[in-house]
C-alpha positions as CSV (number, residue, x, y, z in Angstrom):
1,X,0.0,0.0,0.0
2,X,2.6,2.7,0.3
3,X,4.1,1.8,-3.3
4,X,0.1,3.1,-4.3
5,X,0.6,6.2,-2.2
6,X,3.5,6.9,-3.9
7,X,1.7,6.7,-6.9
8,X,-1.0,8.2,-6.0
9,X,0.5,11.6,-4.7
10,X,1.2,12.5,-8.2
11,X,-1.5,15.0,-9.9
12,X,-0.5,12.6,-13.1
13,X,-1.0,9.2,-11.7
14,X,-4.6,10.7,-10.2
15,X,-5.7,12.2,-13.5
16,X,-4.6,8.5,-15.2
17,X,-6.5,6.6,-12.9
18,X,-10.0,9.0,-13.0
19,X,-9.2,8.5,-16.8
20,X,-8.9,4.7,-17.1
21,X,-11.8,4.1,-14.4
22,X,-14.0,6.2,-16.8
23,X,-13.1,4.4,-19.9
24,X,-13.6,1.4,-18.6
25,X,-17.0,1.6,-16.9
26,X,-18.7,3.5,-20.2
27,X,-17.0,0.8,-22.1
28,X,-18.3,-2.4,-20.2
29,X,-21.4,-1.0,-19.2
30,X,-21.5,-0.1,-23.1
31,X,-20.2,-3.6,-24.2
32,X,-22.7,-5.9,-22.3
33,X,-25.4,-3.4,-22.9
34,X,-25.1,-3.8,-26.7
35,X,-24.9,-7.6,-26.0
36,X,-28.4,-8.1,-24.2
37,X,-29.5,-5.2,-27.3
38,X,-28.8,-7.7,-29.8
39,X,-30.2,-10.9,-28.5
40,X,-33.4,-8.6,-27.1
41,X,-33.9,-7.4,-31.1
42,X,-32.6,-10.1,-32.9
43,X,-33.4,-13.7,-30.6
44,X,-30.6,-14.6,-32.4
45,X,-27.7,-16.4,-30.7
46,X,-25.9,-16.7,-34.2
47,X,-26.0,-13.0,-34.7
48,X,-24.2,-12.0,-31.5
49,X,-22.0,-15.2,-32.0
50,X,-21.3,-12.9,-35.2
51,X,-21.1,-10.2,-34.0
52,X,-18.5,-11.6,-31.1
53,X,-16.4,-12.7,-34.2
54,X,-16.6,-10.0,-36.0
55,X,-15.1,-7.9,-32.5
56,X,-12.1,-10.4,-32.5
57,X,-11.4,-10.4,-36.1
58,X,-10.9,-6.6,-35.3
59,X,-8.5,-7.0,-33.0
60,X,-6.8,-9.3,-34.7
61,X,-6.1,-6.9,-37.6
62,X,-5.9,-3.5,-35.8
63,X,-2.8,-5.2,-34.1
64,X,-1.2,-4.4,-37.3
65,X,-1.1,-1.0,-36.7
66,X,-2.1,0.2,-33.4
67,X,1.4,-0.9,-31.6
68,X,3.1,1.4,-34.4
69,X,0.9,4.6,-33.4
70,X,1.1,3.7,-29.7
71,X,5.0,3.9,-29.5
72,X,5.6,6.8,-32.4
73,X,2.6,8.9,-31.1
74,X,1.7,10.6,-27.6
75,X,0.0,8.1,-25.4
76,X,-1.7,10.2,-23.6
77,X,-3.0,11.7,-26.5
78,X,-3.9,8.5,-28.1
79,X,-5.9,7.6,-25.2
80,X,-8.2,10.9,-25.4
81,X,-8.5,10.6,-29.2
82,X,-9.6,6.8,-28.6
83,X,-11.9,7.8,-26.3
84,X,-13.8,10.5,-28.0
85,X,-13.9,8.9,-31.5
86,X,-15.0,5.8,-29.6
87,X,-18.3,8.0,-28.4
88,X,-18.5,9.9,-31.3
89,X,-19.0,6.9,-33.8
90,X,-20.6,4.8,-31.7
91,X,-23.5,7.0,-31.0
92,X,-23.8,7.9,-34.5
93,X,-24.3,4.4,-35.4
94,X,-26.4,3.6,-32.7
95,X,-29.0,6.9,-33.8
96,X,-28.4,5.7,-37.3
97,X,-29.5,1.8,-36.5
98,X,-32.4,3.3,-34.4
99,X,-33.5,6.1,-37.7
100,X,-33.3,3.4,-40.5
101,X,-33.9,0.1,-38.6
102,X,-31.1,-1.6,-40.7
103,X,-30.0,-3.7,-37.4
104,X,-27.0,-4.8,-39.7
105,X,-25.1,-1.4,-39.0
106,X,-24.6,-2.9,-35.3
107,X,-21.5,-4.5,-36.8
108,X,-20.3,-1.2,-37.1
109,X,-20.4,-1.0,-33.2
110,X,-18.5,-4.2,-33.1
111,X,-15.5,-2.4,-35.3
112,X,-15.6,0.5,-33.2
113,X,-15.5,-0.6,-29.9
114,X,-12.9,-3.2,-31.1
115,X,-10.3,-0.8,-32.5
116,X,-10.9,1.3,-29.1
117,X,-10.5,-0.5,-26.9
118,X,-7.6,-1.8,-28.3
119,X,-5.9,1.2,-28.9
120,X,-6.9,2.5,-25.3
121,X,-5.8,-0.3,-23.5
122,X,-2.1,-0.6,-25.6
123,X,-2.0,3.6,-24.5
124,X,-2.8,3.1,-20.9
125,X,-0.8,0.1,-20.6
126,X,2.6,1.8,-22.6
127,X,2.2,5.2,-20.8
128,X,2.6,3.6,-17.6
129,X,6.9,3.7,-18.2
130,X,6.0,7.4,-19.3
131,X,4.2,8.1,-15.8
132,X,6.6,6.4,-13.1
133,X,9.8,7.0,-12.9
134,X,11.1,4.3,-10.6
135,X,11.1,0.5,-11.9
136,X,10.6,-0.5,-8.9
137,X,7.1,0.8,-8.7
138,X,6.0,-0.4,-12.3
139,X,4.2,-3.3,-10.5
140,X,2.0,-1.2,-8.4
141,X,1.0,1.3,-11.8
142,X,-0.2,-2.3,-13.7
143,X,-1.8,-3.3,-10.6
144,X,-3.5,-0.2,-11.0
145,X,-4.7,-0.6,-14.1
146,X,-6.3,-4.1,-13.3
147,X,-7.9,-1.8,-10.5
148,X,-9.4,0.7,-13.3
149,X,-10.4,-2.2,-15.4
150,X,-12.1,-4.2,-12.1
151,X,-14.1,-1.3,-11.4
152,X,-15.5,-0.9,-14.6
153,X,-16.2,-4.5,-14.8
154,X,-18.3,-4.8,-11.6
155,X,-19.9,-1.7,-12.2
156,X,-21.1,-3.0,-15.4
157,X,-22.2,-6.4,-14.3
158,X,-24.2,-4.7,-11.1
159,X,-26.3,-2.0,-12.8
160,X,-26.2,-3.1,-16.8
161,X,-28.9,-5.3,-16.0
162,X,-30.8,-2.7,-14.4
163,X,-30.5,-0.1,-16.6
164,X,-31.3,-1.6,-19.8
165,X,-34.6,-3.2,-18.3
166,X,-36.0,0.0,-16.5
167,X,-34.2,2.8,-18.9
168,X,-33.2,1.2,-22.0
169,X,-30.4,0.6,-24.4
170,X,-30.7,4.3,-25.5
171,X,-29.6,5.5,-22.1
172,X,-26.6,2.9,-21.9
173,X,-25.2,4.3,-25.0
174,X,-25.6,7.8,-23.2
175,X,-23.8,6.5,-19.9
176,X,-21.2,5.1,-22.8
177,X,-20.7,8.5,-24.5
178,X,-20.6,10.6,-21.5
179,X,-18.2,8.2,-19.4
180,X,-15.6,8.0,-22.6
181,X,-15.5,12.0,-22.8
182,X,-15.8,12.7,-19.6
183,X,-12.3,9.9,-19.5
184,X,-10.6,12.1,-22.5
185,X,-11.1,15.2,-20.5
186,X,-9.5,14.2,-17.4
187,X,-6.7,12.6,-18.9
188,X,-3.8,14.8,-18.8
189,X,-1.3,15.0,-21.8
190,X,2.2,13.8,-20.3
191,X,5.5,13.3,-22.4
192,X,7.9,10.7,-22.7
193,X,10.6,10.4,-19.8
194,X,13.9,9.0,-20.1
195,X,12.2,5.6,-18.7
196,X,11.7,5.2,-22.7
197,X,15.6,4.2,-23.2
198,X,15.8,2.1,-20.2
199,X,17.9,-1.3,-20.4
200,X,16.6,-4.4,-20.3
201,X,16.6,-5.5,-17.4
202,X,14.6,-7.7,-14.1
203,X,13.3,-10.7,-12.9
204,X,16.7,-12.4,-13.7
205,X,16.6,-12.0,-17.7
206,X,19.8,-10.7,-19.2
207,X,19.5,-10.6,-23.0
208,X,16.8,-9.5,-24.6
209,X,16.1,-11.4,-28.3
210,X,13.4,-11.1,-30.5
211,X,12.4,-14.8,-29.7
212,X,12.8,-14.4,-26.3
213,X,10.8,-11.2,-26.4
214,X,7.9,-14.0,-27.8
215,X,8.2,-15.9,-25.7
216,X,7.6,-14.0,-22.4
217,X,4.9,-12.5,-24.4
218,X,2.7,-15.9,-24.9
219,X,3.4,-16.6,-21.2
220,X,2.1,-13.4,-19.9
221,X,-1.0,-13.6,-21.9
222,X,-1.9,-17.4,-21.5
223,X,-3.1,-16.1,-17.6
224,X,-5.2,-13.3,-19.4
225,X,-6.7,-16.0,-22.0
226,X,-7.9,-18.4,-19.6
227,X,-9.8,-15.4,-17.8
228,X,-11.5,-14.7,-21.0
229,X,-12.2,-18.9,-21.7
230,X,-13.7,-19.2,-17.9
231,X,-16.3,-16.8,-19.4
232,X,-17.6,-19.5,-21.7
233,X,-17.1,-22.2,-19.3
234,X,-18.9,-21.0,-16.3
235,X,-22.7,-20.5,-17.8
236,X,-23.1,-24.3,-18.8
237,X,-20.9,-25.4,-15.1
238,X,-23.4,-23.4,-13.2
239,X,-26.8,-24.2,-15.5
240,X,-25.7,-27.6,-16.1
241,X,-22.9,-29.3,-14.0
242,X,-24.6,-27.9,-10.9
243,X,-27.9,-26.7,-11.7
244,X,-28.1,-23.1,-10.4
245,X,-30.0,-20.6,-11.6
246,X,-28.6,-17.8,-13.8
247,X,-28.3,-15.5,-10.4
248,X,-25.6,-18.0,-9.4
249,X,-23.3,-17.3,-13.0
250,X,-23.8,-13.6,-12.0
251,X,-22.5,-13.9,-8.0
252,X,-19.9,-15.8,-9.0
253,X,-18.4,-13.6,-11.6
254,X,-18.9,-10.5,-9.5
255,X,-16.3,-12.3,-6.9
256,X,-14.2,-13.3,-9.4
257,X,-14.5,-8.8,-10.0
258,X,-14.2,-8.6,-6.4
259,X,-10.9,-10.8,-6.1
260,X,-9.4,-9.4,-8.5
261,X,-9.9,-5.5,-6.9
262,X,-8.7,-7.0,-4.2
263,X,-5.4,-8.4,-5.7
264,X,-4.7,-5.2,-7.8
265,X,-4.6,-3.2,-4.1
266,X,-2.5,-5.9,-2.2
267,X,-0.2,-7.3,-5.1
268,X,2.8,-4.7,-4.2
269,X,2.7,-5.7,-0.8
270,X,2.6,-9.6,-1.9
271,X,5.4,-9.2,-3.8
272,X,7.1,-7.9,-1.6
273,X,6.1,-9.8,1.3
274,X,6.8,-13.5,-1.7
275,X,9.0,-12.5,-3.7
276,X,11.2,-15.4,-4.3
277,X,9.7,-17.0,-7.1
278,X,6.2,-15.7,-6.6
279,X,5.4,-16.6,-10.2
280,X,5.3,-19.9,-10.1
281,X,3.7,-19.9,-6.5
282,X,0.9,-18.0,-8.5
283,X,0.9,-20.9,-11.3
284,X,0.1,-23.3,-8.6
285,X,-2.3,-21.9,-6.8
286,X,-4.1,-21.2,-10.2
287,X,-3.8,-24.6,-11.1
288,X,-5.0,-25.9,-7.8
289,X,-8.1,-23.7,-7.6
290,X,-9.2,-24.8,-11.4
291,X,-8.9,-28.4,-10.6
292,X,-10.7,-27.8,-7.1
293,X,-13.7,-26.3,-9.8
294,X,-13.2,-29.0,-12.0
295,X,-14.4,-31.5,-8.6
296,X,-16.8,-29.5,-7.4
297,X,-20.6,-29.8,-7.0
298,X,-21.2,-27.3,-4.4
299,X,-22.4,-23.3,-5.4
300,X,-21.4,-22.0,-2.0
301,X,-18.3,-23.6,-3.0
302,X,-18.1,-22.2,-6.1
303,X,-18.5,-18.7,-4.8
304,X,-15.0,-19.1,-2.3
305,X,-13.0,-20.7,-5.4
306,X,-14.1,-18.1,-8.0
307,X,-13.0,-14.9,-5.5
308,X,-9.6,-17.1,-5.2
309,X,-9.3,-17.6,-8.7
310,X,-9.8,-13.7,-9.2
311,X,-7.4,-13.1,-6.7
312,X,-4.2,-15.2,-7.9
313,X,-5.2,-15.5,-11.0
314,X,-5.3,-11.4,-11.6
315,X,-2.2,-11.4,-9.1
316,X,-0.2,-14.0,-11.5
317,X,-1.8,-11.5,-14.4
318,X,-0.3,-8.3,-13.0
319,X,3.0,-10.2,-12.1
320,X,3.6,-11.4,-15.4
321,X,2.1,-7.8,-17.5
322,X,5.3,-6.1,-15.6
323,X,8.0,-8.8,-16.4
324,X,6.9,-8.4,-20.0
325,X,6.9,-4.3,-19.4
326,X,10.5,-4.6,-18.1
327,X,11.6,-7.5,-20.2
328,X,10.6,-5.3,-23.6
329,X,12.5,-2.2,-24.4
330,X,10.0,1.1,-24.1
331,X,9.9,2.0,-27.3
332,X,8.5,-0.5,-28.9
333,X,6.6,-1.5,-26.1
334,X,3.3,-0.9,-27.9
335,X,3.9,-2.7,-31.0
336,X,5.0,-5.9,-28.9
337,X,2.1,-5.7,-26.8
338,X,-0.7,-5.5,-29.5
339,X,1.0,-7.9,-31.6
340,X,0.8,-10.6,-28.6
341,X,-3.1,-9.3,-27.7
342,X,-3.4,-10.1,-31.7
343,X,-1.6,-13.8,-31.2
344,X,-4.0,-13.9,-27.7
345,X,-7.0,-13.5,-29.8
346,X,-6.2,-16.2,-32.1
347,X,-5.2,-18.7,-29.5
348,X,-8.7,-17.7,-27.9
349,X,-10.6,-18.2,-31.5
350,X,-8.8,-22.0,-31.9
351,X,-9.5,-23.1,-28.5
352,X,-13.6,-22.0,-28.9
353,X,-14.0,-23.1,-31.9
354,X,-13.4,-27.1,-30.2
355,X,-13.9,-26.8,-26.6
356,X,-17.9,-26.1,-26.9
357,X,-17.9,-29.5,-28.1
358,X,-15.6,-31.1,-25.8
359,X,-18.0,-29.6,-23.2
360,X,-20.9,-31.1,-24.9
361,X,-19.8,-34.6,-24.7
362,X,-17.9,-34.6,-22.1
363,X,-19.5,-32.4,-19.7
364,X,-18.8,-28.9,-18.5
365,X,-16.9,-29.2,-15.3
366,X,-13.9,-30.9,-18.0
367,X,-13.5,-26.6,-19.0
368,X,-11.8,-26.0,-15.8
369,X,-9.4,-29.3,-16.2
370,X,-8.3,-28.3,-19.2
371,X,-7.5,-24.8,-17.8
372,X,-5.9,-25.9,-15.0
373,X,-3.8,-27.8,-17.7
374,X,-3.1,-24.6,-19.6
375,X,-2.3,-23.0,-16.8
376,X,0.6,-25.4,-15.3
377,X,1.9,-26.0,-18.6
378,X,2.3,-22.0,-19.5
379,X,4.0,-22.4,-15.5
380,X,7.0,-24.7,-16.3
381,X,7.5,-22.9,-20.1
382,X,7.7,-19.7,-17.7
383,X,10.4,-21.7,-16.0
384,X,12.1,-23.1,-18.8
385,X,12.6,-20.1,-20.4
386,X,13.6,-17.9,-17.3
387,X,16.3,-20.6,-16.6
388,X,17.2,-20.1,-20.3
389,X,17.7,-16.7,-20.9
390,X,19.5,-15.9,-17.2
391,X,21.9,-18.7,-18.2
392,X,22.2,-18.2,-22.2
393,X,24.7,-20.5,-24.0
């Protein structure tokens, strides 16, 4: 905690974090709003399967030149201008869905939203080695960010609901607008510090290859992926494995918010308090708490595993976001990063497009197996390749 006040005494840091907490609560409350839209208008699973693929398709291809803009551009800039074209376009194609009932414009949403988010999040992630100063307190800014992100995520899954039954989707996609600007207008325009030409170095890695570079890459994101995969896994384990109702899937993701708000204010002092090897520590418990999912039949239980998984899964997340941030030189930080949330987004497409049907046959509680699986596995590559590169040939 005093690593965040630190932080936090800054004027900068402040502004950042109003920013990204604004961002992200217009643009989840926003995303899932436009999600229970689509299925409301069209009773179509297949359209917002569609649409979802049309979102990661996006991302997949903006990676091609968002990293470029977010290390030869100002990030702070880049993160108002994402913001405000964000609002600005998708209102207008929200009023012009509404005007000429052509619901097939609502893939323009998905194109939008895509391509900011992406470049907001590459911004606010780069900027961080513009904003702090000392190394030593890069942890506690990414820990930060996850903070921002949490917020806007529990916030979105408390009052979404709410809102679109008693208000409609018109005045989410006011809350949307407003939050985004309001987000651009707090932000304040920094410059880039001499943190930009800083060596390569912590966590016991000493050279710094293009491969290696990969490498690290994949590893920090697989924690990332399986977040995102335990989002398709969990409606059929609750519905079906333990038949809940849906109020069940939505506690249980809330605590998963929850844990993970949690580990974004007490990772600095864990890591401090760890430290020696607290990565794989964090691989272990992950893997430990999916396979205690994988056995389990109870939904009380369910609700202590999935605030655990939030918490060392998002700590393991945080860990692993600032090797990568000190393992990759700071200037080309941002192409790095969207290349490997391009590769992430792939990964995530192949693994969907089979493990619906592996689910099918051979139950749903066999999702949180096979994460557990990709989770120890990513753990000993982590190894393998830290052992590798502190002790090159």
């Amino acid at each position: 905690m005093k690593d965040l006040k630190i932080i936090f005494s800054r004027d900068i840091f402040r502004r950042y974090f109003i920013s990204c907490s604004l961002a992200y609560i217009g643009i989840n409350i926003g995303l899932i709003g436009i999600n229970w839209y689509i299925i409301d208008s069209t009773q179509s699973n297949a359209f917002l399967a569609n649409y979802s693929i049309v979102t990661i398709l996006t991302t997949i291809l903006s990676s091609l030149f968002i990293g470029t803009l977010v290390d030869k551009i100002n990030k702070s800039f880049l993160m108002k201008i994402s913001c405000v074209f964000q609002a600005i376009l998708v209102y207008g194609i929200f009023y012009i869905v509404n005007q000429n009932n052509n619901f097939t414009l609502i893939y323009g949403m998905a194109i939008v939203n895509s391509i900011g988010l992406a470049l907001f999040g590459t911004a606010s992630r780069s900027i961080l080695t513009d904003i702090i100063d000392d190394k030593k307190l890069i942890i506690s800014g990414n820990s930060i960010l996850e903070v921002c992100m949490q917020i806007g995520a529990i916030l979105a899954a408390g009052v979404t609901g709410i809102l679109y039954d008693h208000l409609g989707i018109a005045v989410i996609i006011n809350i949307m607008t407003i939050s985004l600007v309001c987000s651009a207008l707090v932000m304040k325009k920094t410059n880039s510090t001499k943190s930009n030409n800083r060596s390569v170095t912590g966590k016991g890695f000493s050279i710094a290859t293009k491969s290696n570079i990969f490498c690290i890459g994949l590893i920090s994101f697989m924690p990332y992926i399986v977040t995102l995969l335990s989002n398709n896994v969990l409606p059929g384990y609750v519905g079906i494995h333990l038949d809940a109702p849906s109020s069940i899937y939505g506690i249980s993701d809330m605590l998963y918010g929850i844990g993970a708000l949690v580990a974004g204010l007490l990772i600095g002092t864990l890591n401090r308090i760890i430290h020696n090897n607290i990565e794989m520590k964090m691989f272990s418990l992950s893997f430990v708490i999916l396979m205690l999912l994988y056995i389990n039949d109870n939904m009380y239980f369910l609700f202590l595993l999935y605030f655990m998984f939030g918490l060392f899964n998002t700590s393991l997340k945080i860990i692993m976001n600032t090797i990568f941030m000190e393992f990759v030189p700071a200037a080309v930080y941002g192409r790095y990063y969207s290349l490997m949330n391009s590769i992430a987004s792939v990964i995530q497409m192949g693994i969907l497009s089979v493990l619906g049907y592996v689910l099918d046959l051979y139950g749903s509680a066999l999702g949180y197996a096979i994460l557990a699986m990709i989770m120890i596995i990513d753990g000993i590559i982590f190894k393998l390749i830290q052992k590798h590169i502190a002790n090159p040939k």
